[in-house]
C-alpha positions in Angstrom: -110.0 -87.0 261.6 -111.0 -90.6 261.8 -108.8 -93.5 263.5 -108.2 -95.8 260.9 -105.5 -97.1 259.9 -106.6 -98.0 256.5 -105.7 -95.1 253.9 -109.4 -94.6 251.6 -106.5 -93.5 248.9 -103.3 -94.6 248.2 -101.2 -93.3 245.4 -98.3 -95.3 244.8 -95.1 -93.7 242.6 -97.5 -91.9 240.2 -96.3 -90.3 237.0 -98.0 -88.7 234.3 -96.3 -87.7 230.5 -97.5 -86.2 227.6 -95.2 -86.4 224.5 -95.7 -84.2 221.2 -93.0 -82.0 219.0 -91.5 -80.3 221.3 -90.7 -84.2 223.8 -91.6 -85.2 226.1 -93.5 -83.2 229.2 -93.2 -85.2 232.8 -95.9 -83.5 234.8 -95.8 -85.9 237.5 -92.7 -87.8 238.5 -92.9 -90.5 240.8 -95.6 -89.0 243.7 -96.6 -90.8 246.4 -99.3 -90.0 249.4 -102.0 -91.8 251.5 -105.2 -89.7 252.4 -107.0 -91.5 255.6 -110.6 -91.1 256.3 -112.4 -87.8 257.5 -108.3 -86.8 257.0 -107.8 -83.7 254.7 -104.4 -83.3 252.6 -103.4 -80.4 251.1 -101.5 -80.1 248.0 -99.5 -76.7 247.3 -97.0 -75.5 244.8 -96.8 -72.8 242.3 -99.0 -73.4 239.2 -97.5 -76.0 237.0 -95.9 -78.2 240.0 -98.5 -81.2 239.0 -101.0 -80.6 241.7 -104.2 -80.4 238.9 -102.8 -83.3 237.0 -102.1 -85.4 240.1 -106.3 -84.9 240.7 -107.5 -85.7 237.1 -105.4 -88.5 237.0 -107.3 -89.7 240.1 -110.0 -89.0 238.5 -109.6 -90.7 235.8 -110.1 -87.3 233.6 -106.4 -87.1 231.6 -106.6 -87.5 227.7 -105.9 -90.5 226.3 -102.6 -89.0 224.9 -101.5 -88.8 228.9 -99.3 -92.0 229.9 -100.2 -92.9 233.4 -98.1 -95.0 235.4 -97.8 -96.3 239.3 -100.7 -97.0 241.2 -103.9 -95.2 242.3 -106.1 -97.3 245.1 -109.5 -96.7 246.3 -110.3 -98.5 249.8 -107.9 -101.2 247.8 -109.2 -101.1 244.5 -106.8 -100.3 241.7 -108.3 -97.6 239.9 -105.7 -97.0 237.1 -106.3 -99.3 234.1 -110.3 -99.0 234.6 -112.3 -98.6 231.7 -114.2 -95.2 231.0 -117.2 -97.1 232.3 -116.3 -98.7 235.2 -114.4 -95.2 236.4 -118.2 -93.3 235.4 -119.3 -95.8 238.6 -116.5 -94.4 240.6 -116.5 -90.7 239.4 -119.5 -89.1 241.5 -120.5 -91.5 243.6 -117.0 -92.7 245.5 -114.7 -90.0 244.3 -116.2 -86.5 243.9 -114.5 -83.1 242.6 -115.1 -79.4 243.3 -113.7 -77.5 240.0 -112.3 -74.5 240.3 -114.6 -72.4 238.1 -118.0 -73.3 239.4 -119.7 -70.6 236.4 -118.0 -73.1 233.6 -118.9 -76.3 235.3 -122.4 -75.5 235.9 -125.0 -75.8 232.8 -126.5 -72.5 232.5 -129.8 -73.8 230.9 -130.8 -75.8 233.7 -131.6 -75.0 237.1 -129.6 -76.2 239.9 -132.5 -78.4 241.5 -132.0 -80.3 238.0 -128.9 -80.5 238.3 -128.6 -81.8 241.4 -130.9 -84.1 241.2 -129.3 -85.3 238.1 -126.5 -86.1 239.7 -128.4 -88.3 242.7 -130.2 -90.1 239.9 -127.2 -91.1 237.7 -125.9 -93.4 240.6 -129.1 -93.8 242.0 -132.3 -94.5 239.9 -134.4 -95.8 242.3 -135.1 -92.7 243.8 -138.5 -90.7 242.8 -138.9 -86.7 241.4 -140.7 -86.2 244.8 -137.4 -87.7 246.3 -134.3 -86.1 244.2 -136.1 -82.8 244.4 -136.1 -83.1 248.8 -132.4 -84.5 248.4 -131.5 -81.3 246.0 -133.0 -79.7 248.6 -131.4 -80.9 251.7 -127.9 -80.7 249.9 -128.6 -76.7 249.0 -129.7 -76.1 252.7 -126.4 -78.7 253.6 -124.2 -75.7 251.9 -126.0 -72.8 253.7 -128.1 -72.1 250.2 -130.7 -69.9 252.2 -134.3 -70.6 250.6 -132.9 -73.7 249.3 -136.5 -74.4 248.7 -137.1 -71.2 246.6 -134.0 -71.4 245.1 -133.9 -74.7 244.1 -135.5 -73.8 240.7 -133.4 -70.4 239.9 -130.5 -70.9 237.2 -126.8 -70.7 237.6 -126.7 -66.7 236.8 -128.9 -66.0 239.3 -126.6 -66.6 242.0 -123.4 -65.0 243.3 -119.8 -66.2 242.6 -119.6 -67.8 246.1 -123.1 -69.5 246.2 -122.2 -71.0 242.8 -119.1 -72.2 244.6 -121.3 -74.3 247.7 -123.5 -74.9 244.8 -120.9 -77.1 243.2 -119.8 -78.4 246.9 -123.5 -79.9 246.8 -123.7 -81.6 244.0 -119.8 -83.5 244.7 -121.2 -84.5 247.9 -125.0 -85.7 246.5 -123.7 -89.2 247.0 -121.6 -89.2 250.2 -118.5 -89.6 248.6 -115.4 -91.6 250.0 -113.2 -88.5 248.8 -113.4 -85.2 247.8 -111.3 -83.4 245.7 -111.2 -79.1 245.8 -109.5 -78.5 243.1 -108.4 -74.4 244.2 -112.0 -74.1 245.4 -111.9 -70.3 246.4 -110.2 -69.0 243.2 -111.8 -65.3 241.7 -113.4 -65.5 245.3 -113.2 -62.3 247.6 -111.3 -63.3 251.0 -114.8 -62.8 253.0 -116.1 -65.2 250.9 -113.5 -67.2 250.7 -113.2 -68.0 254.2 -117.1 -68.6 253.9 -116.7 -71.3 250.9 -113.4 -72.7 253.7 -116.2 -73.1 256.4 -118.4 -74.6 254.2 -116.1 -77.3 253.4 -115.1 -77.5 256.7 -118.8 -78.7 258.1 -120.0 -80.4 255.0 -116.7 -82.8 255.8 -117.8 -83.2 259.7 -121.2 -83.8 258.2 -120.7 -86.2 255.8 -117.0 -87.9 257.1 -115.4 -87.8 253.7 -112.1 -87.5 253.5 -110.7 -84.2 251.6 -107.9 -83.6 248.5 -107.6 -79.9 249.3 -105.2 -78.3 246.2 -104.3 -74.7 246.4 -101.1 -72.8 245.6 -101.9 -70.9 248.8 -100.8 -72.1 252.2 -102.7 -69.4 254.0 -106.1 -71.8 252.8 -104.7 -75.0 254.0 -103.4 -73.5 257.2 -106.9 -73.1 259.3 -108.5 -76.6 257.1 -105.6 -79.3 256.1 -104.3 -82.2 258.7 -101.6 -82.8 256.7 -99.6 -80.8 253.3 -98.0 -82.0 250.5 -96.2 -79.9 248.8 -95.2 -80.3 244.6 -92.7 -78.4 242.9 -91.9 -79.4 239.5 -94.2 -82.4 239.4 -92.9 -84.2 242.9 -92.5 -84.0 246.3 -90.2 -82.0 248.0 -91.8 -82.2 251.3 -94.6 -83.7 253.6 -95.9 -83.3 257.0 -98.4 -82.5 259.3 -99.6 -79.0 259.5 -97.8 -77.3 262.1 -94.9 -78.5 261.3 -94.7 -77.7 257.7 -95.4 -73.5 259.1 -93.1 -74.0 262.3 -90.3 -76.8 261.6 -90.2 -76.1 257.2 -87.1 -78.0 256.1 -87.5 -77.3 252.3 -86.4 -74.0 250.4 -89.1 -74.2 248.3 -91.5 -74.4 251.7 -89.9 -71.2 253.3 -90.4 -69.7 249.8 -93.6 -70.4 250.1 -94.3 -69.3 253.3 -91.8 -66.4 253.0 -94.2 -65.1 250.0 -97.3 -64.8 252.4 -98.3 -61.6 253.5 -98.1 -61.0 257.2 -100.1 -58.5 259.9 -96.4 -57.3 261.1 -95.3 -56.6 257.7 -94.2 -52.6 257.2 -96.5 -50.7 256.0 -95.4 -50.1 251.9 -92.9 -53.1 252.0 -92.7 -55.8 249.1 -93.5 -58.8 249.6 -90.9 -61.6 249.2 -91.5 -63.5 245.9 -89.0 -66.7 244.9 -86.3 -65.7 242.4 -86.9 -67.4 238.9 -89.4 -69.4 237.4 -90.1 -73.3 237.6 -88.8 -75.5 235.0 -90.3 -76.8 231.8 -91.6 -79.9 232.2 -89.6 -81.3 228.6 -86.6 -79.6 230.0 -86.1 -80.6 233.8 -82.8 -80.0 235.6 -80.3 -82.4 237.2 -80.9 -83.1 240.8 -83.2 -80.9 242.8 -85.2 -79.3 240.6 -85.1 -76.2 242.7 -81.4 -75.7 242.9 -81.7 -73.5 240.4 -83.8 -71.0 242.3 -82.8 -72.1 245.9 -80.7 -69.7 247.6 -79.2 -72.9 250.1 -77.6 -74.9 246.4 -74.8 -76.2 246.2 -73.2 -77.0 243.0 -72.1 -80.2 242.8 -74.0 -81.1 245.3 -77.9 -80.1 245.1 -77.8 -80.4 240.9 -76.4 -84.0 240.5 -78.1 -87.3 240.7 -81.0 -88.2 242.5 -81.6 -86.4 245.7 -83.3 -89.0 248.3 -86.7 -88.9 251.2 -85.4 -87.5 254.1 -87.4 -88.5 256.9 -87.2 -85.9 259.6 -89.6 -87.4 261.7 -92.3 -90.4 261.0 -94.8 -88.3 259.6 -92.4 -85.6 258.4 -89.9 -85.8 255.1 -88.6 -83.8 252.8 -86.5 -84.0 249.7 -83.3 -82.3 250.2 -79.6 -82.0 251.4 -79.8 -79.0 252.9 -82.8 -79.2 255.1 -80.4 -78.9 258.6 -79.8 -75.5 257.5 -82.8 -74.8 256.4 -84.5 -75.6 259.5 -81.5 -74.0 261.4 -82.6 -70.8 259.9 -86.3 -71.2 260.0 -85.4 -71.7 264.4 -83.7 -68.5 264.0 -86.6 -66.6 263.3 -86.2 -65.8 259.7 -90.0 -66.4 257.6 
């Protein structure tokens, strides 16, 4: 992780709505976060906690139905409010994105040499054939493609679920981007080949120095690759720290949950694993308070489901949103996980 002191991204009090019939959906409320460079932050939550959203809004990828508000800076630069072509100079080139389901995002008619090299020349169209075709090369062999020179010329189908996967990890890092974004990069994946798509973004980072968006509803991926972890429930922040401390100093329910639902080595034989009672909120119909007192075994009512329930900083770079995090932690020292 590099020195600086200058984030590469800042997002400022971000929120994201979508209204139709049924009202109006908050999908983001209020998130804030810096990312610092060769730094990578994961984001985790259960599906629906505004982790995607929070990336296509960076992006610059919502519909135009989506109202956007806060701030979103590149190195400074205020991204939100950019026109569709001044954001197609910034998509690519400064700010890159691994999609989840490399199959979909990869055209099937053309091979992958074209379409890496398609992707150099849209930001660059100096370069010659002779030239994109060695860089298509060099990124394949960058992603441990082996026979990147053979296989520079076969078609999407023609490789294996993970090797479409660092095939997609090429092409978002074609033109050195500032930031990358995984957006649940080892979904449908196999765990062997999940931890070999992990490693793979692991060395393409020391490689290139860009500074990683790592989003995943697991905390087992994050736990050998992020720096730091935020982690979304219910479109905000509920709490934010450094690695270790998030896995050996948790102060938020919804953490423990989290961590409580992973499976362990020194788990009995036959034994369920623990999932968290209930299921998140609607984002048109969002409850008073802490949005996980309804689920969280530590609420108290009249306490945890009124008013607005403030950043707790627990440490400088640790801070969680709730009123119970004393016990919480408490518990966590007392061995329970």
């Amino acid at each position: 992780m590099s020195n600086s002191d200058t984030p590469v991204l800042e997002v400022t009090d971000l929120r994201v709505q979508f209204s139709n019939d049924a009202g109006t959906a908050t999908s983001v409320d209020g998130l804030s976060f810096e990312l610092m460079p060769g730094e990578t932050l994961g984001v985790v939550g259960e599906s629906g906690s505004g982790k995607s959203v929070t990336s296509m809004a960076v992006m610059g990828l919502l519909p135009k139905a989506a109202k956007v508000t806060g701030s979103i800076r590149l190195r400074g630069e205020e991204l939100l409010g950019k026109s569709e072509d001044a954001m197609q100079s910034v998509r690519g080139q400064r700010i890159a994105m691994v999609f989840q389901d490399a199959l979909a995002a990869l055209n099937p008619v053309h091979t992958v040499g074209e379409q890496l090299m398609e992707a150099v020349q849209v930001h660059d169209s100096s370069k010659t054939k002779s030239q994109l075709r060695a860089r298509a090369i060099e990124l394949l062999d960058t992603v441990g493609i082996p026979s990147p020179k053979q296989r520079v010329d076969q078609y999407p189908h023609e490789f294996s679920g993970g090797m479409r996967q660092r095939i997609m990890i090429a092409m978002s890092i074609a033109n050195d981007p500032d930031v990358l974004i995984a957006d649940e990069p080892t979904t449908a994946l196999d765990v062997t080949v999940q931890a070999q798509v992990l490693d793979v973004l692991r060395r393409v980072q020391e490689r290139t120095g860009s500074a990683m968006l790592l989003i995943t509803h697991d905390l087992g991926v994050v736990a050998g690759l992020a720096d730091r972890v935020l982690v979304m429930y219910a479109g905000k922040m509920v709490e934010q720290a450094p690695i270790e401390p998030i896995f050996y100093e948790t102060a938020h329910p919804y953490t423990l949950g989290l961590l409580d639902s992973m499976p362990r080595i020194d788990q009995d034989a036959g034994s369920k694993l623990f999932s968290i009672p209930g299921m998140p909120p609607k984002p048109t119909a969002l409850p008073e308070g802490c949005r996980f007192s309804p689920r969280c075994s530590f609420a108290v009512a009249g306490l945890c489901d009124v008013g607005e329930i403030p950043v707790i900083d627990i440490d400088p770079d640790h801070s969680a949103v709730c009123l119970r995090l004393d016990e919480v932690r408490e518990l966590r020292h007392g061995g329970a996980a």
